[in-house]
C-alpha positions as CSV (number, residue, x, y, z in Angstrom):
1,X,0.0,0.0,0.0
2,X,2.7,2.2,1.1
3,X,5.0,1.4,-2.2
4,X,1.4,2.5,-4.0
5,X,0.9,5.6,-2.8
6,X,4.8,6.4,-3.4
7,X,4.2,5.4,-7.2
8,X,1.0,7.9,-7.7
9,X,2.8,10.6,-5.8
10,X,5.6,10.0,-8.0
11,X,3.4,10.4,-11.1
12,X,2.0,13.1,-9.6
13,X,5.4,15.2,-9.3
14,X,6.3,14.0,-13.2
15,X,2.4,15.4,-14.2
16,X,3.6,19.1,-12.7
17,X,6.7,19.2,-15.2
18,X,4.2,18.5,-18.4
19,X,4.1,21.4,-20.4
20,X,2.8,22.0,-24.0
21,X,6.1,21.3,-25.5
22,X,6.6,17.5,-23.9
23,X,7.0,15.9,-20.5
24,X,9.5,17.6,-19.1
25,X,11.2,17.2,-14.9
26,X,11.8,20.5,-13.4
27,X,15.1,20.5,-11.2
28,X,15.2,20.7,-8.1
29,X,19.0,19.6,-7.5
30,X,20.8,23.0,-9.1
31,X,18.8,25.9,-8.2
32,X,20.3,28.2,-6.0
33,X,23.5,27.0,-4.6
34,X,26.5,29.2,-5.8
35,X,29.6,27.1,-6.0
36,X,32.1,29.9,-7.3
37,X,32.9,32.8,-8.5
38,X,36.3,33.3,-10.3
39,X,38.4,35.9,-12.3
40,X,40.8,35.0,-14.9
41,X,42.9,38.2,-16.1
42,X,45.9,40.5,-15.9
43,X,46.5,44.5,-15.5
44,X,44.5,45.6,-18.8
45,X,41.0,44.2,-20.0
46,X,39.7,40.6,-20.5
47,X,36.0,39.3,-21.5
48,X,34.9,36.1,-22.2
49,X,31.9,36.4,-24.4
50,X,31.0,32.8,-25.1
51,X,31.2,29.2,-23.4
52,X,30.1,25.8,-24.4
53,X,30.0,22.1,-22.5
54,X,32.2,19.8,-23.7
55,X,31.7,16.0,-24.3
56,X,33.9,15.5,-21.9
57,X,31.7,16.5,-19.6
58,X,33.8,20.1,-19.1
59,X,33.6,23.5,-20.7
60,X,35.2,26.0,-23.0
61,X,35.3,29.8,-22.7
62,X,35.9,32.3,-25.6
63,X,36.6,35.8,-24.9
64,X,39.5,38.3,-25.6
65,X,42.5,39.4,-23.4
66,X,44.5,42.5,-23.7
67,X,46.6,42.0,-20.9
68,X,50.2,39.9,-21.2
69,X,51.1,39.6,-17.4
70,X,49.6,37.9,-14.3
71,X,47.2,34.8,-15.6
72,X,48.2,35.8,-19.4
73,X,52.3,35.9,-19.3
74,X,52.2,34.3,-22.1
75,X,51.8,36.7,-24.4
76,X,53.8,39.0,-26.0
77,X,52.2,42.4,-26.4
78,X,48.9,44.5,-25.1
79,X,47.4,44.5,-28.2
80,X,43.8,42.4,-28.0
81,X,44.0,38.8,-29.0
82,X,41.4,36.1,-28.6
83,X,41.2,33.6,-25.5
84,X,40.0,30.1,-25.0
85,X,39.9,28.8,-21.8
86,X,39.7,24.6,-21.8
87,X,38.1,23.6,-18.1
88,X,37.5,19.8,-16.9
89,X,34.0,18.6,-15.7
90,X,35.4,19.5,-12.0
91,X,36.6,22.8,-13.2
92,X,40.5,22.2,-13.3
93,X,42.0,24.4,-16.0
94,X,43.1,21.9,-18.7
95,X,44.7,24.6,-21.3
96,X,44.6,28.3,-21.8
97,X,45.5,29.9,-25.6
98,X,45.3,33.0,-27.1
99,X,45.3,33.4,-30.9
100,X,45.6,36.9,-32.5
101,X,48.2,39.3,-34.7
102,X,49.9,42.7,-33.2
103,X,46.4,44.4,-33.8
104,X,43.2,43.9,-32.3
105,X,41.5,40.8,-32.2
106,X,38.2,40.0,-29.9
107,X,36.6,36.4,-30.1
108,X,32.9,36.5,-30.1
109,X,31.7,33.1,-30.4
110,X,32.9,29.2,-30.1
111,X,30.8,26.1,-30.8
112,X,31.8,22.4,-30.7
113,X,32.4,20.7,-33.9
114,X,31.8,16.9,-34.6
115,X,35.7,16.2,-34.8
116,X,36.2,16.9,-31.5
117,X,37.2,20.2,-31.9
118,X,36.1,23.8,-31.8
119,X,35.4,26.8,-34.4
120,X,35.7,30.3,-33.1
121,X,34.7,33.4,-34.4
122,X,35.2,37.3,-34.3
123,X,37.0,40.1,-35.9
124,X,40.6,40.8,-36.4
125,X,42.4,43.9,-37.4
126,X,45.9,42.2,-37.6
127,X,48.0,40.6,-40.7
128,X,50.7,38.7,-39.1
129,X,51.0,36.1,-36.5
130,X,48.4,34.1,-36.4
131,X,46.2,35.9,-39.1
132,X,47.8,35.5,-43.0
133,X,45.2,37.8,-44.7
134,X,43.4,41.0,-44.0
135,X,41.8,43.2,-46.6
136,X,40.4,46.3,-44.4
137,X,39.7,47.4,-41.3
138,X,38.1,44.4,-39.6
139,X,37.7,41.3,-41.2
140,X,35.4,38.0,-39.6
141,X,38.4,35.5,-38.3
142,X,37.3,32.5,-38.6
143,X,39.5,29.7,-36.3
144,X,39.4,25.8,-36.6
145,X,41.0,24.3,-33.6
146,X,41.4,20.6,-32.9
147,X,40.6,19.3,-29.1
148,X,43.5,20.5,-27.6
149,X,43.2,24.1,-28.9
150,X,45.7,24.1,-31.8
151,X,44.8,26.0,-34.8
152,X,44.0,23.3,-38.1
153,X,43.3,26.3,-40.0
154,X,42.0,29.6,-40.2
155,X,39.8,32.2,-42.6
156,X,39.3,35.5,-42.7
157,X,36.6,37.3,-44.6
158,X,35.8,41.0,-45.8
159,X,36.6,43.7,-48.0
160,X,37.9,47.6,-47.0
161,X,35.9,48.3,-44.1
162,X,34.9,47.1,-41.0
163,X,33.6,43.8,-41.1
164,X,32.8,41.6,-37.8
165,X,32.3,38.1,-37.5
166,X,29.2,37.6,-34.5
167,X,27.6,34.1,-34.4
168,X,28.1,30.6,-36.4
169,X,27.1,27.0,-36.6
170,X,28.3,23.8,-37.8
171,X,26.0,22.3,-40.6
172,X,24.5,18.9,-41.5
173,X,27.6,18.6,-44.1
174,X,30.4,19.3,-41.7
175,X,30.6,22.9,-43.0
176,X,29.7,26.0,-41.3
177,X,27.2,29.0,-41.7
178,X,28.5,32.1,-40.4
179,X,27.2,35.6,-40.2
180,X,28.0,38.9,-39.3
181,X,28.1,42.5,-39.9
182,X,29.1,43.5,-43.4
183,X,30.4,47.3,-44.3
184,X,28.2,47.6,-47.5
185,X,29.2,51.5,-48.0
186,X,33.1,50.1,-47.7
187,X,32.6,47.1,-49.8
188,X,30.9,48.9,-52.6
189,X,28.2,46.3,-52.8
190,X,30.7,43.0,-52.8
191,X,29.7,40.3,-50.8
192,X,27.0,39.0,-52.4
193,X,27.7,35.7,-54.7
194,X,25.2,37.0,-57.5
195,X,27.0,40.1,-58.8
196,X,22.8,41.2,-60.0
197,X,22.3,41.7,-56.3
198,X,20.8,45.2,-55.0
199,X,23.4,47.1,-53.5
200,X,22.8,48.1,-50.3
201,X,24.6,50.7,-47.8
202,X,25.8,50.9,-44.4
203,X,26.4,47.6,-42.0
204,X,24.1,44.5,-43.4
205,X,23.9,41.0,-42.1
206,X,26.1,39.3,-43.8
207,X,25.9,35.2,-44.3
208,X,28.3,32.6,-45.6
209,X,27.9,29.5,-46.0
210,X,31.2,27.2,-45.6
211,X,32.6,24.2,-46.3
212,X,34.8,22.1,-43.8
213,X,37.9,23.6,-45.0
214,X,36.7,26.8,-44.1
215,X,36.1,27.7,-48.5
216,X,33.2,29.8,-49.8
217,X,30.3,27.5,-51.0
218,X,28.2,30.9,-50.8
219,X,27.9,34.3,-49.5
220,X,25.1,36.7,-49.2
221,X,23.8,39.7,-47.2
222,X,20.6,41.2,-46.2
223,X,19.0,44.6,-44.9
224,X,18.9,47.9,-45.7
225,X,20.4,51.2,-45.7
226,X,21.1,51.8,-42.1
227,X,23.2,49.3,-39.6
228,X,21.7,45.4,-39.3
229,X,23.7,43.3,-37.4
230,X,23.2,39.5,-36.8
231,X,23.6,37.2,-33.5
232,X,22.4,34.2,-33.7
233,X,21.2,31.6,-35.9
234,X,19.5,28.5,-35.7
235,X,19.0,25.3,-38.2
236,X,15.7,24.2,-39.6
237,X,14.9,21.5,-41.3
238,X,14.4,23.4,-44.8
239,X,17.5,25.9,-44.3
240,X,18.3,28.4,-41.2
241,X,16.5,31.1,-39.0
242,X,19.1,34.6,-38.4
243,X,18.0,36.6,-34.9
244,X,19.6,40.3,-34.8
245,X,18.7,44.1,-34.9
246,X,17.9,46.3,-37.5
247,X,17.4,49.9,-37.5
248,X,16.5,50.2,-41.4
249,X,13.0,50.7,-43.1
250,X,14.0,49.7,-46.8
251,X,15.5,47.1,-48.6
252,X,15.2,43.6,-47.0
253,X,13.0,45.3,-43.9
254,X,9.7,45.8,-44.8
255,X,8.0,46.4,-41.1
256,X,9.9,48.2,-39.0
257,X,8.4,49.6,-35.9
258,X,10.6,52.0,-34.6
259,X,14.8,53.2,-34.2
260,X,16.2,49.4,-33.5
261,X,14.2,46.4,-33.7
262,X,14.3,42.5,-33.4
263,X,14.8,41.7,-37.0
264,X,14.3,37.6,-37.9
265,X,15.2,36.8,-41.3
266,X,14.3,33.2,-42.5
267,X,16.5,31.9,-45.4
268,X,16.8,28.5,-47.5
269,X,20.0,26.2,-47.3
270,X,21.4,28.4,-50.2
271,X,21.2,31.7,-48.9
272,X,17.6,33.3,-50.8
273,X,15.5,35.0,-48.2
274,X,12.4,33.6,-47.6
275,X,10.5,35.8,-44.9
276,X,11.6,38.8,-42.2
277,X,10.0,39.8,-38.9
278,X,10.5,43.0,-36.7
279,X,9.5,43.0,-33.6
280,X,9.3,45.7,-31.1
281,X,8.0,49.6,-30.5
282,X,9.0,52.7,-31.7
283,X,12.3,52.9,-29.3
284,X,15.5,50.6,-28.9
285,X,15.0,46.8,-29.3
286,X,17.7,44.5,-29.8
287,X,17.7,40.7,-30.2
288,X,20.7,39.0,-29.4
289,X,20.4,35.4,-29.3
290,X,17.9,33.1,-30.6
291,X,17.5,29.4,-29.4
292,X,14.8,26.5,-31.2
293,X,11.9,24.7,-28.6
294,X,10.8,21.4,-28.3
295,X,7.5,22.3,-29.9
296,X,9.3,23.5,-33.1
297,X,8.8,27.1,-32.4
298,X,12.0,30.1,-31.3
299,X,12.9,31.9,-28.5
300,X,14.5,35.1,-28.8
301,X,16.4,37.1,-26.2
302,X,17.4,40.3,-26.6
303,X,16.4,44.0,-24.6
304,X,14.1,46.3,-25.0
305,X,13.2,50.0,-24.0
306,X,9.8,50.3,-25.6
307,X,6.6,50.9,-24.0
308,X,4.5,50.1,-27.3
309,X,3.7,47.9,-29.9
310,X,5.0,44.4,-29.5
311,X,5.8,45.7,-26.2
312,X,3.7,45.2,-23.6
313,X,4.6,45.4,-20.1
314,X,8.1,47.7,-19.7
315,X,9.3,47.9,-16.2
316,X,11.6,50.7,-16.3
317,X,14.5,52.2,-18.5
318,X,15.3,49.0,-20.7
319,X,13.9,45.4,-20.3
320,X,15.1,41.9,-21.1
321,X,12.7,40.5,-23.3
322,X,12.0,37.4,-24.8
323,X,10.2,36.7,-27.7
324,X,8.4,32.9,-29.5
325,X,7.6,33.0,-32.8
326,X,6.4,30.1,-34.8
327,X,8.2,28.8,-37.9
328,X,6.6,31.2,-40.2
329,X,8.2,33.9,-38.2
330,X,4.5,35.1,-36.3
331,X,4.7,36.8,-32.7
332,X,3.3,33.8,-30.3
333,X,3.6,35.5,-27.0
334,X,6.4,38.3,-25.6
335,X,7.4,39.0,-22.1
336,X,9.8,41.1,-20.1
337,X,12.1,40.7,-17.1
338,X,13.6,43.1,-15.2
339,X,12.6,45.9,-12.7
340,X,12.5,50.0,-12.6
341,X,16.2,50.4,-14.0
342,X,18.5,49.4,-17.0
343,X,18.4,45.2,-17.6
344,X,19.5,43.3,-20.6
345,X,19.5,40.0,-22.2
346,X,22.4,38.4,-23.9
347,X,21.6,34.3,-24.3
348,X,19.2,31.9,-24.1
349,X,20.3,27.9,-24.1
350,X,18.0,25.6,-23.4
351,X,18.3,22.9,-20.5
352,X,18.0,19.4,-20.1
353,X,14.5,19.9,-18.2
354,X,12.8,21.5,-20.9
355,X,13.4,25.4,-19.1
356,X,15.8,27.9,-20.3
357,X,18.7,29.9,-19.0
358,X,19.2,33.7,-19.9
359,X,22.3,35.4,-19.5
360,X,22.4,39.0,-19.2
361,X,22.7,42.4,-16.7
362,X,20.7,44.3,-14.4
363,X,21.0,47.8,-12.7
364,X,17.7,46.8,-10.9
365,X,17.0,46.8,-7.5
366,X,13.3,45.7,-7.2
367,X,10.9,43.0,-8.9
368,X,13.3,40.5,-7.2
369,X,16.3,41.6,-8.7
370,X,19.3,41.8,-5.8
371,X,21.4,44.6,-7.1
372,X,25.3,44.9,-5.4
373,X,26.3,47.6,-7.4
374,X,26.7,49.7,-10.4
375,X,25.6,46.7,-13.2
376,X,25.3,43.1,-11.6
377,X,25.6,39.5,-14.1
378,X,22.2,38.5,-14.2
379,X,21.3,34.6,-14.4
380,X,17.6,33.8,-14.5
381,X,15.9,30.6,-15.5
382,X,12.4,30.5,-17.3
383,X,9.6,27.4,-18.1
384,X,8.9,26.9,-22.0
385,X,5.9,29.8,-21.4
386,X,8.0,31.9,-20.5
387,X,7.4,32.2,-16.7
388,X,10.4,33.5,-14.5
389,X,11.6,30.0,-12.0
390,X,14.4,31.8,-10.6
391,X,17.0,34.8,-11.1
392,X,20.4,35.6,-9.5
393,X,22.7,38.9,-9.5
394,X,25.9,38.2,-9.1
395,X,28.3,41.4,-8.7
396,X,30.3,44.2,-7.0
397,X,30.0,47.7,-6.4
398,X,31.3,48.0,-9.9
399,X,30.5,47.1,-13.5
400,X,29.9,43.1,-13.8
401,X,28.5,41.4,-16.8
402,X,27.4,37.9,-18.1
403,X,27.0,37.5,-21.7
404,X,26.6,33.4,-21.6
405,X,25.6,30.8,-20.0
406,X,25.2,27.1,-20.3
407,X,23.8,24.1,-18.6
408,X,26.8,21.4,-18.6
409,X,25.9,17.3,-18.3
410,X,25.7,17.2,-14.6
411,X,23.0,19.5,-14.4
412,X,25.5,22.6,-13.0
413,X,25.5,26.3,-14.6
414,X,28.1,28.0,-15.7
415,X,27.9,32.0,-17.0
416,X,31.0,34.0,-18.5
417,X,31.4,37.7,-18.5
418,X,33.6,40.3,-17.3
419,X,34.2,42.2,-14.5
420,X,35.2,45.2,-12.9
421,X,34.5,45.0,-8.9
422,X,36.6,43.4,-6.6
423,X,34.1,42.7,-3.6
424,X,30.6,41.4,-2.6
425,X,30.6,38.4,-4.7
426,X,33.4,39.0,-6.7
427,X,36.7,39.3,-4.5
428,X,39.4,39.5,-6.8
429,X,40.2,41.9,-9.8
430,X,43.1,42.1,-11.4
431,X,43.2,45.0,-14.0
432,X,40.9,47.4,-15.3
433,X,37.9,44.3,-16.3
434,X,38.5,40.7,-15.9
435,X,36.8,37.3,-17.2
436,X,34.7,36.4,-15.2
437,X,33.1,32.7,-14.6
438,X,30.4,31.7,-12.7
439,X,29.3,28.7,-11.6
440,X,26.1,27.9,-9.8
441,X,24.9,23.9,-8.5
């Protein structure tokens, strides 16, 4: 009898984690509990802007370090050069690299790749070291490392201007689909494969599709005559969905609402555009990250400081706000986190009990929000319709960041930023901003 009623209260428990989108288990093993708070940096700047689990059960960081004393002797000069940061599943630090020229370099993003190895991507202004070509300004820097962080090979990509490399994926052929800003003005229209192609002006999103060698299979961008930048992109079955922020009215965009929207482009698996989206009010709304749900829908993360519109229910100066939208790109519900002050989203990743993490800031102090200072990291976890589970600040008096975050295979968090403080939670800085990790269990 006993054993019965164990079963059916069991059941009971699973039934509460059912949502629209599947059975899914809410956790309640990692949901508070902060195990750590580190900073990895010397006497000038470092970020980390990216991080990713590992099959090994660890993670990898990719940011951008300036400095070449204290935790990164090993380099030779101030200028900026891009980081990776290899950590085991208990958080030992395997390896540590940087990868650069004498100019400035800044990593962006890293993914896994099905060899084992890893594909970062940014900008570079350099032409030597590391880097063999540069035709402008800034060029996307493209980086194929094997597992233990040597460079196989590496790309870049742009004409005369400034060019930068934001977000990438591996596709179903072993290739890549990267994307980015594109200097249109600078480029004088190149950059699309079809030389018939409208010429556009200012910064577009700019799309190429690779093959495993890092070679141009095709290369096409999209917008309008103002600045419309990309930062993230997810596969579909029939070719890929681009998340990012647009501030033009012509061209490509044919809705926009206001200043800088969400702007979600849908294209086929050869580049043609097949549908875009705004989203927002008539001030600043940025997307920034875009993730796919188990019901075949998107989230988008971004921030937002409209009142209007798409925008229902602002809080204060600037919201994070997450978007769904169905495959044909329509607005299935919005909401916004944050409290009377200055909040932003940087990521969403989806977890292994159907929720999702956000990564971003907060200068909030109400609404739930702890603030400790200036700008606190901001971790916050969210059910698939979009109700808030939990959120954590993490921060000193001082300016404190976290642009990603990710769930690894035991269930822990980790989020990456930067920071400036050197008490409350974070009791150590080094130089003007560090990298900053964060791990919660």
């Amino acid at each position: 009898m006993v054993k019965n009623i164990f079963k059916y209260i069991l059941l009971f428990l699973a039934l509460l984690g059912c949502t629209k989108e599947g059975i899914t288990f809410k956790s309640t093993s990692f949901l508070e509990q902060l195990d750590f708070v580190k900073t990895i940096g010397g006497s000038k700047n470092e970020v980390a802007k990216s991080v990713i689990k590992t099959p090994d059960g660890g993670y990898a960081i990719l940011g951008y370090t300036q400095s070449n004393d204290i935790d990164f002797s090993q380099k030779n000069n101030t200028s900026f050069d891009y980081a990776v940061l290899k950590f085991s599943s208990d958080d030992k630090l395997e390896w540590k690299k940087t990868y650069g020229g004498s100019n400035d370099d800044r990593g962006e993003k890293i993914i896994s790749t099905s060899d084992g190895g890893y594909a970062i991507l940014g900008y570079t202004k350099s032409n030597d070291i590391d880097i063999t070509n540069n035709a402008g300004d800034r060029d996307f820097w493209l980086v194929k490392l094997n597992p233990t962080g040597t460079i196989i090979w590496q790309k870049t990509f742009g004409y005369i201007g400034k060019d930068i490399g934001t977000t990438l994926i591996e596709t179903d052929d072993n290739g890549f689909l990267i994307a980015g800003e594109l200097d249109v003005t600078s480029s004088g229209g190149l950059g699309n494969s079809k030389s018939s192609a409208i010429q556009h002006a200012g910064g577009d999103m700019w799309a190429l599709k690779l093959n495993s060698l890092g070679a141009i299979e095709w290369s096409k961008y999209y917008g309008g005559t103002f600045t419309d930048t990309p930062h993230g992109i997810v596969k579909t079955d029939d070719g890929y969905i681009i998340a990012g922020i647009s501030d033009s009215s012509d061209v490509d965009i044919t809705n926009n609402k206001g200043s800088y929207d969400f702007w979600v482009i849908k294209i086929n698996k050869k580049g043609k555009l097949l549908w875009n989206k705004n989203f927002g009010g008539t001030e600043i709304d940025e997307a920034k990250a875009i993730v796919s749900t188990n019901d075949n829908n998107f989230l988008i993360v971004g921030n937002t400081r409209s009142t209007d519109k798409d925008v229902t229910n602002n809080k204060g100066g600037a919201d994070l706000w997450v978007i769904k939208i169905n495959s044909n790109g329509g607005l299935v519900w919005q909401k916004n986190f944050g409290g009377n002050n200055f909040d932003v989203g940087n990521s969403i990743k989806k977890m292994s009990d159907g929720n999702y993490l956000l990564s971003g800031s907060s200068r909030s102090a109400d609404n739930g929000i702890t603030n400790k200072g200036q700008n606190d990291a901001w971790i916050l976890k969210i059910s698939p319709d979009g109700s808030l589970l939990w959120q954590k600040t993490i921060g000193g008096t001082e300016i404190d960041f976290c642009y990603d975050v990710v769930e690894l295979n035991n269930g822990t968090i980790v989020g990456v930023g930067e920071s400036s403080s050197n008490n409350n939670d974070i009791t150590n800085n080094k130089g003007f901003s560090d990298l900053l990790i964060i791990k919660y269990k």
